[in-house]
Every structure is written in C-alpha cells, then in structure tokens.
PDB file of the backbone (N, CA, C, O) and the ligand in Angstrom, with CONECT records:
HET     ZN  A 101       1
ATOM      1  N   UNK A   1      97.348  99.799 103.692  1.00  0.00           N
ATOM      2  CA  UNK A   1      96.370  99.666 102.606  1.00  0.00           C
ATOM      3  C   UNK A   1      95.206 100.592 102.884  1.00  0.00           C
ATOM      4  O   UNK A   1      94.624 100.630 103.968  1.00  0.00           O
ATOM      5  N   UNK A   2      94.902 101.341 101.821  1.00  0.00           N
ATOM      6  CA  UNK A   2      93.733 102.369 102.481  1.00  0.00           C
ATOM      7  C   UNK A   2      92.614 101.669 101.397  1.00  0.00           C
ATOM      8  O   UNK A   2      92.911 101.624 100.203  1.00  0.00           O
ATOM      9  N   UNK A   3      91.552 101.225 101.792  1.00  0.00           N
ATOM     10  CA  UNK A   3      90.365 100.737 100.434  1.00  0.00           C
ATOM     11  C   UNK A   3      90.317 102.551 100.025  1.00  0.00           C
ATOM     12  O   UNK A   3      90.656 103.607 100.560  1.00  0.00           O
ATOM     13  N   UNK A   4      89.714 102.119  98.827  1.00  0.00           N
ATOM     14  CA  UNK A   4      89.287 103.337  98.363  1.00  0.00           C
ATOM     15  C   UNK A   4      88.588 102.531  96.990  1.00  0.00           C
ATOM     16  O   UNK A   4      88.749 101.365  96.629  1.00  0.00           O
ATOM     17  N   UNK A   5      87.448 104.024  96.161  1.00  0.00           N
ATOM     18  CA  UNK A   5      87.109 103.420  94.963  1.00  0.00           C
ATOM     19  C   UNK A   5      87.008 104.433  94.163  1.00  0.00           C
ATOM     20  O   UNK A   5      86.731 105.618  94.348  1.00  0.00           O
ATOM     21  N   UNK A   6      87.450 103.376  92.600  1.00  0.00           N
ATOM     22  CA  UNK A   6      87.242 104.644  91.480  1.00  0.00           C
ATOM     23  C   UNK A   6      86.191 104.171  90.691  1.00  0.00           C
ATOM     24  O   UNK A   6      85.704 103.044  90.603  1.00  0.00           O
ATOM     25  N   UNK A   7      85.895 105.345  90.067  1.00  0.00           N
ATOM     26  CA  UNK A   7      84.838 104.982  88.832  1.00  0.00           C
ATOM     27  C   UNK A   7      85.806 105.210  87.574  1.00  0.00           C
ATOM     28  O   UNK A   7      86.630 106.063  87.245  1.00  0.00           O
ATOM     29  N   UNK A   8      85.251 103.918  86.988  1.00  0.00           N
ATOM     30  CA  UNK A   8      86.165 103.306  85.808  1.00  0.00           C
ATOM     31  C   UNK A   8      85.160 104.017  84.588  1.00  0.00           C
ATOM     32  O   UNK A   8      83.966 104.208  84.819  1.00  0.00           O
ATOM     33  N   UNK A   9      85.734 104.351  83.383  1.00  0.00           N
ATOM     34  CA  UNK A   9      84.737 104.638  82.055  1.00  0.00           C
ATOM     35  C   UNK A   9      85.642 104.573  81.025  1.00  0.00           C
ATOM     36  O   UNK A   9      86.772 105.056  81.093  1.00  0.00           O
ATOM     37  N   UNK A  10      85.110 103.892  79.901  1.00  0.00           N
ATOM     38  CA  UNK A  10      85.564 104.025  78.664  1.00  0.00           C
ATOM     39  C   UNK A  10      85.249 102.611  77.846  1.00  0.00           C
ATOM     40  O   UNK A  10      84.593 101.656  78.261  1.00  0.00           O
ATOM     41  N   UNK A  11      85.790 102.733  76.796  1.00  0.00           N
ATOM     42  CA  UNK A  11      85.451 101.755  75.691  1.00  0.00           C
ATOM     43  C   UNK A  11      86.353 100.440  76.186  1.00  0.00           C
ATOM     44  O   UNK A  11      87.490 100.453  76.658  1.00  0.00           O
ATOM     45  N   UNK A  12      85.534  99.372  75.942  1.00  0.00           N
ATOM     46  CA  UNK A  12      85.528  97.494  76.839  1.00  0.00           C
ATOM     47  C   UNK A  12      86.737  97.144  76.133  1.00  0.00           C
ATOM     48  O   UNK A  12      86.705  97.209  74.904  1.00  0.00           O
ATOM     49  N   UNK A  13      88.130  96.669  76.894  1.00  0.00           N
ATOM     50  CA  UNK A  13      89.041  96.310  76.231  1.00  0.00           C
ATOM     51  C   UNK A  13      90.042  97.189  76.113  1.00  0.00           C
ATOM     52  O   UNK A  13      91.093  96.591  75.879  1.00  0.00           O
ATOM     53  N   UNK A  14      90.221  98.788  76.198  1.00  0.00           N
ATOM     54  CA  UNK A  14      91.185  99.749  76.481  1.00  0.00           C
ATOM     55  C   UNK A  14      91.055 100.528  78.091  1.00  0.00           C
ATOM     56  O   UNK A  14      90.260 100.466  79.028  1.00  0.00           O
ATOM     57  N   UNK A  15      92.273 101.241  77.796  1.00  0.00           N
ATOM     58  CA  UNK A  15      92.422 101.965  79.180  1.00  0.00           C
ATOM     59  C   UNK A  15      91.184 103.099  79.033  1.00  0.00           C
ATOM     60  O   UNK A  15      90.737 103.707  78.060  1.00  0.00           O
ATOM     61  N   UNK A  16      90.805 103.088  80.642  1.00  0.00           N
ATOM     62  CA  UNK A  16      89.731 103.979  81.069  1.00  0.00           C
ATOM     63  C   UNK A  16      89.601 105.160  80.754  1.00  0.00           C
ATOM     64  O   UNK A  16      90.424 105.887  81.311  1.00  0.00           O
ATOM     65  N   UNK A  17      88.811 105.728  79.996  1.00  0.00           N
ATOM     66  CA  UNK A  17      89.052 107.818  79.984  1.00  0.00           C
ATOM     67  C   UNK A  17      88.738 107.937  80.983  1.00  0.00           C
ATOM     68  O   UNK A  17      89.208 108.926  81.545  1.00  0.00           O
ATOM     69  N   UNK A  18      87.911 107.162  81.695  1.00  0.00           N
ATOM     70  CA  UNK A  18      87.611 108.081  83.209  1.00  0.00           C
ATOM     71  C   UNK A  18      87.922 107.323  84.106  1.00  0.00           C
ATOM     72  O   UNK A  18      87.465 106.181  84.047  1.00  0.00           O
ATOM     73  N   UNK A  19      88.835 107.710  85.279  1.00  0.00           N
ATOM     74  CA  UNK A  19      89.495 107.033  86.537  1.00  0.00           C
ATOM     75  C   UNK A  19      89.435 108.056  87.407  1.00  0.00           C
ATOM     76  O   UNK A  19      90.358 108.870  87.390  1.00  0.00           O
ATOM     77  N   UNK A  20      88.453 108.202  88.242  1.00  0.00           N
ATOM     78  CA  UNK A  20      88.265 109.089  89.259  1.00  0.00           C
ATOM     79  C   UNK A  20      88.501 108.296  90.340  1.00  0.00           C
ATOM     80  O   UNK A  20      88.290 107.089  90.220  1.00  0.00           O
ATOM     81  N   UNK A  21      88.898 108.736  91.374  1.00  0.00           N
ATOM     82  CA  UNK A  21      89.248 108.339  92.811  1.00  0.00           C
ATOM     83  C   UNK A  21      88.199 108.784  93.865  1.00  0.00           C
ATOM     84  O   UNK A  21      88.167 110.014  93.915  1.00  0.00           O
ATOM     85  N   UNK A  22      87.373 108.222  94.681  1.00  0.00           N
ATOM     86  CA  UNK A  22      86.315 108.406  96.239  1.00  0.00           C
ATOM     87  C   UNK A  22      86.777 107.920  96.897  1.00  0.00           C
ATOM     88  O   UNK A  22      87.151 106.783  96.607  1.00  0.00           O
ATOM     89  N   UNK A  23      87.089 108.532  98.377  1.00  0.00           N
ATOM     90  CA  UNK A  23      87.082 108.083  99.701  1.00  0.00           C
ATOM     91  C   UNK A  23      86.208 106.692  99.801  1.00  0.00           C
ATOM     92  O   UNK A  23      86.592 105.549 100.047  1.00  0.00           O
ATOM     93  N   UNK A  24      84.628 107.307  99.468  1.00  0.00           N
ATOM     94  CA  UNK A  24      83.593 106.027  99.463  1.00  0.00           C
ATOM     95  C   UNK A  24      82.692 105.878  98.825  1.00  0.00           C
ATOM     96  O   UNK A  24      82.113 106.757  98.186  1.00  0.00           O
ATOM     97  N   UNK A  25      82.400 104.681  98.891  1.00  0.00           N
ATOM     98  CA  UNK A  25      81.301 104.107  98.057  1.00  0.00           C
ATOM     99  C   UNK A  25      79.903 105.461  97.588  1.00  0.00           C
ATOM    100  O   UNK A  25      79.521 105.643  96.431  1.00  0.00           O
ATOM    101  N   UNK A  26      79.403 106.188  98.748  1.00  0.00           N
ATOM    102  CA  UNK A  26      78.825 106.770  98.345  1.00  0.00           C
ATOM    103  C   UNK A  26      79.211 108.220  97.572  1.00  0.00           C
ATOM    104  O   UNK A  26      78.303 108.730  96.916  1.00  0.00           O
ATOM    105  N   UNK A  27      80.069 108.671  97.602  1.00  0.00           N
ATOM    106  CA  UNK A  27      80.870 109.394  97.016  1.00  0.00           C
ATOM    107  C   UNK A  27      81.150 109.497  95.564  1.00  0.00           C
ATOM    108  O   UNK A  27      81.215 110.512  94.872  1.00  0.00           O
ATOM    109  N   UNK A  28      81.412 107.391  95.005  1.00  0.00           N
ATOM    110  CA  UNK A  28      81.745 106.924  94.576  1.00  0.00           C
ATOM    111  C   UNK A  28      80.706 107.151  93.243  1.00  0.00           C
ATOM    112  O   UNK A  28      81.091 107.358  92.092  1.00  0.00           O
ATOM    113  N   UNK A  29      79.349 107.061  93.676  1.00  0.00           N
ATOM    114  CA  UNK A  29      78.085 106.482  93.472  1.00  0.00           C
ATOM    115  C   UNK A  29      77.457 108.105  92.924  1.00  0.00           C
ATOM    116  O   UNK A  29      76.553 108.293  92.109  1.00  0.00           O
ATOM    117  N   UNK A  30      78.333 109.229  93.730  1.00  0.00           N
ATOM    118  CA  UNK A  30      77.720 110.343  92.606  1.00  0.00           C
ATOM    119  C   UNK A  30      78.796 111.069  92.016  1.00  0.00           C
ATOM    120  O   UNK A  30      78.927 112.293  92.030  1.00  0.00           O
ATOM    121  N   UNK A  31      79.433 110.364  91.580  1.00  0.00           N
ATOM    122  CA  UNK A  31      80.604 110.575  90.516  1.00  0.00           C
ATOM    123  C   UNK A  31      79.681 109.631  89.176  1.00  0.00           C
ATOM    124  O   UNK A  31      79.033 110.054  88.219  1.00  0.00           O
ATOM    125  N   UNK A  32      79.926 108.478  89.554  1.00  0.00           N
ATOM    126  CA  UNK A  32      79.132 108.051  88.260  1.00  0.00           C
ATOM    127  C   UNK A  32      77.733 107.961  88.002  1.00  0.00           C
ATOM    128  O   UNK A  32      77.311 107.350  87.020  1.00  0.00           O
ATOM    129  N   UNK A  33      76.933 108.575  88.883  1.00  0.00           N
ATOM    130  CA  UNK A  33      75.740 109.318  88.209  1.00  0.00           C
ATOM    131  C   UNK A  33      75.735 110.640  87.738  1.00  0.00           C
ATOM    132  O   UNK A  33      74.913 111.013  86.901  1.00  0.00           O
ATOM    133  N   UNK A  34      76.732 111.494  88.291  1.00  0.00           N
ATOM    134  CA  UNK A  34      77.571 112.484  86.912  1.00  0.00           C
ATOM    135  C   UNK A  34      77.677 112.292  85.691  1.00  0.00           C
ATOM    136  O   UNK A  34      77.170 112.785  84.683  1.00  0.00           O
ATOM    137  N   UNK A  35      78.582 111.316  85.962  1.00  0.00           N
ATOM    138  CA  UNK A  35      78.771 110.978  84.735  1.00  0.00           C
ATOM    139  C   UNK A  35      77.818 109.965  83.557  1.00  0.00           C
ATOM    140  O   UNK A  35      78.102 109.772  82.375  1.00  0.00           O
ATOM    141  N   UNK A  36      76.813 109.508  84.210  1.00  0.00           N
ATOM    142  CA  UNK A  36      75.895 108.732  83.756  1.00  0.00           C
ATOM    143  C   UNK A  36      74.963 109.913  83.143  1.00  0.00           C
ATOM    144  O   UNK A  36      74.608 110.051  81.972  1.00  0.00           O
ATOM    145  N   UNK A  37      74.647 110.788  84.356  1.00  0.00           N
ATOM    146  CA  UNK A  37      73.896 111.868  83.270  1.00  0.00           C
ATOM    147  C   UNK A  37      74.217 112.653  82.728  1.00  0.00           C
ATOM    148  O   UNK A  37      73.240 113.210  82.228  1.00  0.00           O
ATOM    149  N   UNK A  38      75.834 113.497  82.268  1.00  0.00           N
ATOM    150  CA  UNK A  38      76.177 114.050  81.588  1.00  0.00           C
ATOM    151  C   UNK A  38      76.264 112.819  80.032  1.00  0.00           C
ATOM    152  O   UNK A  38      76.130 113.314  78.913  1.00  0.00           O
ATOM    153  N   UNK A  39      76.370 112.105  80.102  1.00  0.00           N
ATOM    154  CA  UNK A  39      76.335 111.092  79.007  1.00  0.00           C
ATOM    155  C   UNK A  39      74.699 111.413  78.316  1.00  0.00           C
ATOM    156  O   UNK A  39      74.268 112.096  77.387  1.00  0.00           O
ATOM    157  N   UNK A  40      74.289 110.773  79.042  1.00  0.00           N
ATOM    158  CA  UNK A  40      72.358 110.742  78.649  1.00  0.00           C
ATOM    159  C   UNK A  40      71.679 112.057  77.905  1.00  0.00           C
ATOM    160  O   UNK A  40      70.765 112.198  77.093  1.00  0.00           O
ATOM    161  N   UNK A  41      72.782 113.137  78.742  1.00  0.00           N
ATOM    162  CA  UNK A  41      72.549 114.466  78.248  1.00  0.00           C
ATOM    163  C   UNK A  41      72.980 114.582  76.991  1.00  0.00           C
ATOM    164  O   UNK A  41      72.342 115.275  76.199  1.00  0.00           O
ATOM    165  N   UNK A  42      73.936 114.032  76.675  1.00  0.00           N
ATOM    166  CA  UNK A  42      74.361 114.254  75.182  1.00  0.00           C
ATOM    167  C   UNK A  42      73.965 113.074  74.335  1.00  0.00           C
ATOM    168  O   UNK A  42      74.672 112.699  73.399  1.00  0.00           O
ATOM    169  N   UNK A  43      72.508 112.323  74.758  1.00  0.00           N
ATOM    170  CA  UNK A  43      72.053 111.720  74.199  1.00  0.00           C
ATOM    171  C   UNK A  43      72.611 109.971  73.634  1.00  0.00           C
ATOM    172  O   UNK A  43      72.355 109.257  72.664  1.00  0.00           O
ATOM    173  N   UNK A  44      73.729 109.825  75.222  1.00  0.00           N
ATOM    174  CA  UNK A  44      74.045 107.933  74.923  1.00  0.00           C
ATOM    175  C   UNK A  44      72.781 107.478  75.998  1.00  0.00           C
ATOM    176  O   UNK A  44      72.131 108.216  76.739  1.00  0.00           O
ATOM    177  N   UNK A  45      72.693 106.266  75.845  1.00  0.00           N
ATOM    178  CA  UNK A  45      72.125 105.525  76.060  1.00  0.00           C
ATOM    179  C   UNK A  45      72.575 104.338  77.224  1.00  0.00           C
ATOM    180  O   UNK A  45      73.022 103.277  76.788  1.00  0.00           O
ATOM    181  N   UNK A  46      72.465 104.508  78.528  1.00  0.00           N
ATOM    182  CA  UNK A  46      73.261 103.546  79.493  1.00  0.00           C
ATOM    183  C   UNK A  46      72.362 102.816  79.968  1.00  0.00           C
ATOM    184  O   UNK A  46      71.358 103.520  80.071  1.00  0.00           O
ATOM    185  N   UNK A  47      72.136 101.673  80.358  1.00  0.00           N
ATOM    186  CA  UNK A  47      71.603 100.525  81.178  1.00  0.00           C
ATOM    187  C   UNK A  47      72.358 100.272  81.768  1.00  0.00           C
ATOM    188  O   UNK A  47      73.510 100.059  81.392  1.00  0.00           O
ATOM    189  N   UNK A  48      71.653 100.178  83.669  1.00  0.00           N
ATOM    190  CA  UNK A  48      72.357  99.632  84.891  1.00  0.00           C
ATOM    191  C   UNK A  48      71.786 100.548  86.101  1.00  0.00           C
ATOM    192  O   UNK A  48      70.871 101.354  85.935  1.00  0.00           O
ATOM    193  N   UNK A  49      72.574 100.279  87.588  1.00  0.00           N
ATOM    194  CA  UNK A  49      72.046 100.986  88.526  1.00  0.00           C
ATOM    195  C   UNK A  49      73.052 101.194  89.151  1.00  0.00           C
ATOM    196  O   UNK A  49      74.070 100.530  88.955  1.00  0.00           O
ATOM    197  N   UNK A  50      72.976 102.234  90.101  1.00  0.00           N
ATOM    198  CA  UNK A  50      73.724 103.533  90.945  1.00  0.00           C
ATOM    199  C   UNK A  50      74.100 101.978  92.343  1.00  0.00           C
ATOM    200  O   UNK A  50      75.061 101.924  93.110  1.00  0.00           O
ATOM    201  N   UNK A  51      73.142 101.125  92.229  1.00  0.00           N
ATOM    202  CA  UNK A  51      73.296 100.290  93.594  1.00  0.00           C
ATOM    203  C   UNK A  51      74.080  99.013  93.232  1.00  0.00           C
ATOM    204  O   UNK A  51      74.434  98.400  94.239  1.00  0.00           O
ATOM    205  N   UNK A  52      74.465  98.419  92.004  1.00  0.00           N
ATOM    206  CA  UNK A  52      75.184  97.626  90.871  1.00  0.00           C
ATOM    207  C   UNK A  52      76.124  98.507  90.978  1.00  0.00           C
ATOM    208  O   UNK A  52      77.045  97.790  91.370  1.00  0.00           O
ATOM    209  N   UNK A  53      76.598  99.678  90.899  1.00  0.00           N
ATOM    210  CA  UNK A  53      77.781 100.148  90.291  1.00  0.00           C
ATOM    211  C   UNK A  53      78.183  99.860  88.862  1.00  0.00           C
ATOM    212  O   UNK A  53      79.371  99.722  88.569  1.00  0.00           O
ATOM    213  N   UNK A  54      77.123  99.759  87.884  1.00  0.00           N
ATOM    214  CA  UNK A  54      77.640  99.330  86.637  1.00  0.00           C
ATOM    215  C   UNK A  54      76.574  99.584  85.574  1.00  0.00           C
ATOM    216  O   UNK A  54      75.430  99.141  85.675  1.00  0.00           O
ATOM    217  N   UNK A  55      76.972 100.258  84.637  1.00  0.00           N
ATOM    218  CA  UNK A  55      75.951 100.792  83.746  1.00  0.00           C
ATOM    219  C   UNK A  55      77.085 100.708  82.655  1.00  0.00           C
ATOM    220  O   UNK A  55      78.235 101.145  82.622  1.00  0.00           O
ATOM    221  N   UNK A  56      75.997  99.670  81.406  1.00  0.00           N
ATOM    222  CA  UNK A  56      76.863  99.528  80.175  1.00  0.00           C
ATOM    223  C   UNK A  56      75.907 100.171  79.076  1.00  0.00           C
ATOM    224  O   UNK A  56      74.679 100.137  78.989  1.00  0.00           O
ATOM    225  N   UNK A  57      77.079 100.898  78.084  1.00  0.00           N
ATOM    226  CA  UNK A  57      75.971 101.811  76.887  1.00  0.00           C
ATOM    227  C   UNK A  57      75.013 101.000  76.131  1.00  0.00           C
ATOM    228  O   UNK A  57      74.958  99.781  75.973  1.00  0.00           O
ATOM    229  N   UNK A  58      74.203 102.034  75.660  1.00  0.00           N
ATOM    230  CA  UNK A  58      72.940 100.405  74.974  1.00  0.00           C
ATOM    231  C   UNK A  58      72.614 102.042  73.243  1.00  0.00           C
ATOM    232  O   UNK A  58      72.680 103.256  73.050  1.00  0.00           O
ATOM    233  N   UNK A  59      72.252 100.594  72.471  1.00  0.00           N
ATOM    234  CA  UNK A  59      72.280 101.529  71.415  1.00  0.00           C
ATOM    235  C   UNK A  59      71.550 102.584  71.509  1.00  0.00           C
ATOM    236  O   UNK A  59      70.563 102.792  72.216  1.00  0.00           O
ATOM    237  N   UNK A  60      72.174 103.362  70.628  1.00  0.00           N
ATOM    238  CA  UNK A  60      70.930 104.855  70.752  1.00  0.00           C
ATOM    239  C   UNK A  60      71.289 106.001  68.906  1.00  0.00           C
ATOM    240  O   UNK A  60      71.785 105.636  67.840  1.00  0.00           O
ATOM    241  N   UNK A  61      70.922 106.907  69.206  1.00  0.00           N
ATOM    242  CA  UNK A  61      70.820 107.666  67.842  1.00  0.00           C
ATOM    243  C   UNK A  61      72.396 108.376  67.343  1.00  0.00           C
ATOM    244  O   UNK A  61      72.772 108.767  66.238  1.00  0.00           O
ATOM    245  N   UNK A  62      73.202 108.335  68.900  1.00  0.00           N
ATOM    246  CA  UNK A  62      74.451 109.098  68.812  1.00  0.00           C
ATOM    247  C   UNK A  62      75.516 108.158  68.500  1.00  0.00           C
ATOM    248  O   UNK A  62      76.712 108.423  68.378  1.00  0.00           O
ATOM    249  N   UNK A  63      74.832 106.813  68.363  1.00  0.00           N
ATOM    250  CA  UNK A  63      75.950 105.533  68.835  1.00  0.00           C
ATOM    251  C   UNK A  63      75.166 104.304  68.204  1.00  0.00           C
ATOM    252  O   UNK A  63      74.208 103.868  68.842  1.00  0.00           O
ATOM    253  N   UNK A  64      75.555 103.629  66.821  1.00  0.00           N
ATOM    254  CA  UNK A  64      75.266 102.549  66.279  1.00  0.00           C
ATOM    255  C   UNK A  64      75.568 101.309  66.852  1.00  0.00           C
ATOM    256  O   UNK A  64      74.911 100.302  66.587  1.00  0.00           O
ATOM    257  N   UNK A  65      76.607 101.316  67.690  1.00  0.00           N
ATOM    258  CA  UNK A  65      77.286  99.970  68.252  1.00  0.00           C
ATOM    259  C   UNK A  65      77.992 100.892  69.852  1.00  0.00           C
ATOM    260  O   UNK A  65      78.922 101.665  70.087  1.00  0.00           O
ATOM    261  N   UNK A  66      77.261 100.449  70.367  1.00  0.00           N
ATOM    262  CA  UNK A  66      77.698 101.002  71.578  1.00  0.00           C
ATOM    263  C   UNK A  66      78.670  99.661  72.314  1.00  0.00           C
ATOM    264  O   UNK A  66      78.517  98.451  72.149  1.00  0.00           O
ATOM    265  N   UNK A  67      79.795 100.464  73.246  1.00  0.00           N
ATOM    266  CA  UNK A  67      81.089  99.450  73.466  1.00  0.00           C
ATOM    267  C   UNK A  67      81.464 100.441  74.667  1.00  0.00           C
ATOM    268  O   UNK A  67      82.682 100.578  74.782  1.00  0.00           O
ATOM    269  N   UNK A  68      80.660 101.195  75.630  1.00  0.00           N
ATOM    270  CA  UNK A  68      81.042 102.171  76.377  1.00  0.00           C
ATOM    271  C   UNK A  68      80.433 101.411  77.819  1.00  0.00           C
ATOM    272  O   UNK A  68      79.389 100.772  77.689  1.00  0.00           O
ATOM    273  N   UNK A  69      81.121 101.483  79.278  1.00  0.00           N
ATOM    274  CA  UNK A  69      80.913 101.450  80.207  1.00  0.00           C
ATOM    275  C   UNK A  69      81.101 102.333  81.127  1.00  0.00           C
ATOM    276  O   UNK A  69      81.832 103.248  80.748  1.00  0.00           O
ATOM    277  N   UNK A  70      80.721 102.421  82.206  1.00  0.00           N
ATOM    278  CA  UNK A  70      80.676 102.986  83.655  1.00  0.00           C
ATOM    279  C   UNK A  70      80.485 101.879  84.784  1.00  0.00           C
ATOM    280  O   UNK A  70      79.583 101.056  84.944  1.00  0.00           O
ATOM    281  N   UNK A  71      81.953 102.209  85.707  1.00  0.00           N
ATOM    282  CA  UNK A  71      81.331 101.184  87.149  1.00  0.00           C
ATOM    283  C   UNK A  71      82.840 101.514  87.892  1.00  0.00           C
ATOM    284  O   UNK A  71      83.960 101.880  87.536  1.00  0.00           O
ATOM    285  N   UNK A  72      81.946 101.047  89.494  1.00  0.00           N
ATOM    286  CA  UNK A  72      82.717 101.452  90.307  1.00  0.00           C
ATOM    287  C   UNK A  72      83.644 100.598  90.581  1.00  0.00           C
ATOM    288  O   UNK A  72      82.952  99.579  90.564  1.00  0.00           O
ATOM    289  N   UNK A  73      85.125 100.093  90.922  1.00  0.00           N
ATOM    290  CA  UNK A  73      85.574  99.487  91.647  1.00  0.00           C
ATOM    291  C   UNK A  73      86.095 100.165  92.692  1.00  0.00           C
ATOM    292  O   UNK A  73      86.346 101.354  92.890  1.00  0.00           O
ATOM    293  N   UNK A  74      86.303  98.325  93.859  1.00  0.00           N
ATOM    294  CA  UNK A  74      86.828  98.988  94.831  1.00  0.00           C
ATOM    295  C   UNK A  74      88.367  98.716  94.827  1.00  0.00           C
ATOM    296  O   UNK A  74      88.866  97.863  94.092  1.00  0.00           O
ATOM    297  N   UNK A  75      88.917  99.302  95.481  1.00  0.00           N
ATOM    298  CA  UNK A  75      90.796  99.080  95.219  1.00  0.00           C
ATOM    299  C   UNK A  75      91.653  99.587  96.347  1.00  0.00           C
ATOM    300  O   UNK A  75      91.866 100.674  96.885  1.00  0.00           O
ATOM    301  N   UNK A  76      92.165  97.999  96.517  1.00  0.00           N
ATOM    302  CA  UNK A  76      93.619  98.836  97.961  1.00  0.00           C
ATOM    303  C   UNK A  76      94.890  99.163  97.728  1.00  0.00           C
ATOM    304  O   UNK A  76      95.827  99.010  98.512  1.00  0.00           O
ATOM    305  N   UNK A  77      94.949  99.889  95.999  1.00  0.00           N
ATOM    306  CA  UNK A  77      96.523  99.785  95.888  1.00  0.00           C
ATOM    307  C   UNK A  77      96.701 101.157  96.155  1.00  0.00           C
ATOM    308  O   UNK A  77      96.020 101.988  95.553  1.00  0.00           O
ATOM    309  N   UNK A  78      97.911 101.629  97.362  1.00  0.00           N
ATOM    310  CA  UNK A  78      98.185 102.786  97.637  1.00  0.00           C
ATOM    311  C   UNK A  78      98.621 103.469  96.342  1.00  0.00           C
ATOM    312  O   UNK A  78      98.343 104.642  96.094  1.00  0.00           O
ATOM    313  N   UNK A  79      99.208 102.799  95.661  1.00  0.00           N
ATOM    314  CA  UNK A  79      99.820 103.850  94.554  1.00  0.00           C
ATOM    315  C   UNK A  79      99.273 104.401  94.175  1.00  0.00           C
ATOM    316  O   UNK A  79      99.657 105.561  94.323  1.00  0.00           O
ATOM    317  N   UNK A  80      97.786 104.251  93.273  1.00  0.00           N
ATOM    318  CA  UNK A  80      96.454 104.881  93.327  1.00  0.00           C
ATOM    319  C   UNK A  80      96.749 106.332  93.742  1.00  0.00           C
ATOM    320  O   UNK A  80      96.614 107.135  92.819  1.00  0.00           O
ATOM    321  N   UNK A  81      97.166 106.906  95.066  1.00  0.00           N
ATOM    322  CA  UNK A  81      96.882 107.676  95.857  1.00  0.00           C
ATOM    323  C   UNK A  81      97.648 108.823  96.064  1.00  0.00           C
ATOM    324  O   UNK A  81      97.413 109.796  96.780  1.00  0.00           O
ATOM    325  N   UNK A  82      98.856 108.509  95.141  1.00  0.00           N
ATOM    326  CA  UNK A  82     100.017 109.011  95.611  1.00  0.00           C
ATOM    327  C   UNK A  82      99.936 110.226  94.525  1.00  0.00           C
ATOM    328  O   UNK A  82     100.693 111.132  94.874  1.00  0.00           O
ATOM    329  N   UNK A  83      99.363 110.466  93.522  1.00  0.00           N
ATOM    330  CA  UNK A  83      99.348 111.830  92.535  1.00  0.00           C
ATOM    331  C   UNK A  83      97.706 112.539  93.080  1.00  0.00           C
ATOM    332  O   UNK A  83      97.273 113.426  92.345  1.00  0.00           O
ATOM    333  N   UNK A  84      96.806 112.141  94.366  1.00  0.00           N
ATOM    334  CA  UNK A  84      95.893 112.942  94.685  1.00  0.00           C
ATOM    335  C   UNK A  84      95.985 113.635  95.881  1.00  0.00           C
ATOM    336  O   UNK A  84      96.772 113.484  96.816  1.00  0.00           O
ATOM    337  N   UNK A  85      95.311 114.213  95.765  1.00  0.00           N
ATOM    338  CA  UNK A  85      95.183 115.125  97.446  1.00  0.00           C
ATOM    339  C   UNK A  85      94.060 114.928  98.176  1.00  0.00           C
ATOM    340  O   UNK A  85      93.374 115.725  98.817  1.00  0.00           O
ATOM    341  N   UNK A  86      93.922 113.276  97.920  1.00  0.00           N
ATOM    342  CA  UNK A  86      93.575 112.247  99.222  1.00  0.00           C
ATOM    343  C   UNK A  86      94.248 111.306  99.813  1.00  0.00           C
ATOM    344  O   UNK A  86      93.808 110.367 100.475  1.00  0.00           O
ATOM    345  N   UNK A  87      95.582 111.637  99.502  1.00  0.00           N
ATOM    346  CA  UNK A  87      96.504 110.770 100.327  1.00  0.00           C
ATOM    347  C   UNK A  87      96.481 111.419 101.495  1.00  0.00           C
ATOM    348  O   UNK A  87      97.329 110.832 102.167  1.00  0.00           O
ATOM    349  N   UNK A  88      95.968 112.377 102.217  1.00  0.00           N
ATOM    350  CA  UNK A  88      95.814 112.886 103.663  1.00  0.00           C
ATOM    351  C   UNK A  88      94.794 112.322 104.592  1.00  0.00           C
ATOM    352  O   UNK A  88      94.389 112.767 105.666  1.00  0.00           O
ATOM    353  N   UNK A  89      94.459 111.210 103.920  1.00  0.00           N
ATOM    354  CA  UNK A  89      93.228 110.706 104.388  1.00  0.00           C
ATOM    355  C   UNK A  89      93.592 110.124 106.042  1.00  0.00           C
ATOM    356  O   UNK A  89      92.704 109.618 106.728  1.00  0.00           O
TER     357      UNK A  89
HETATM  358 ZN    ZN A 101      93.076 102.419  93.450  1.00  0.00          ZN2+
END
C-alpha cells in the first residue's frame, strides 16, 4: 500500500475533472492552490483553506449557482498508481 494523495475537482455528485496524484500532502496542497488560483483568475469564487484541504465555489459574476469543489484526499489504492510515473516511488 503506498498512501498517496489526489486533488479531487469538479461539479458535487459527478466524476472529478480534476484527479491529480502527490507523493504528499504538501505537494498535494500546491496543486490545489493552482488550481484554486487559476479558477479565481477567471473570476470563480472559492471558499476554504490550503490547511482544510477543501475549498467549495461560492457565488460570483461567472457562476449564478455555483456546485464546484476542490479538496485533497488521501488514498492507499495502488491502482491509482499504475498509469503514473510515480509508481517508482
Ligand atoms: Zn489513489
């Protein structure tokens, strides 16, 4: 079992657009402040923190009903691992 974590993103209730894979937590943590501020940049609107691992969209001018998340989990399923080139870990 190797822990490892991804940052999860997309609309509450479907599969993730974003499933990135980190060695670690901190790793983890600037993947989805990437992605937290490439969002912000195009003007959504997220509430939450980098130390939570979890930032959910909040209304804004680009987005009437916001239904968008970001957050990290952690996860020991090898399979995970097996289409990256961190299975050399
Ligand atoms: Zn995994």
């Amino acid at each position: 079992m190797k822990k490892h974590y991804h940052v999860l993103g997309g609309i509450h209730g479907c599969m993730p657009d974003v499933n990135d894979i980190y060695h670690t937590k901190m790793e983890a943590r600037e993947g989805l402040k990437w992605h937290i501020e490439n969002a912000r940049e195009d003007g959504y609107k997220y509430s939450g923190t980098l130390r939570d691992g979890y930032f959910e969209e909040e209304e804004s001018e680009v987005r009437q009903w916001p239904n968008n998340y970001f957050e990290i989990v952690t996860c020991f399923e090898e399979d995970c691992l097996q289409d990256t080139d961190l299975m050399e870990w």
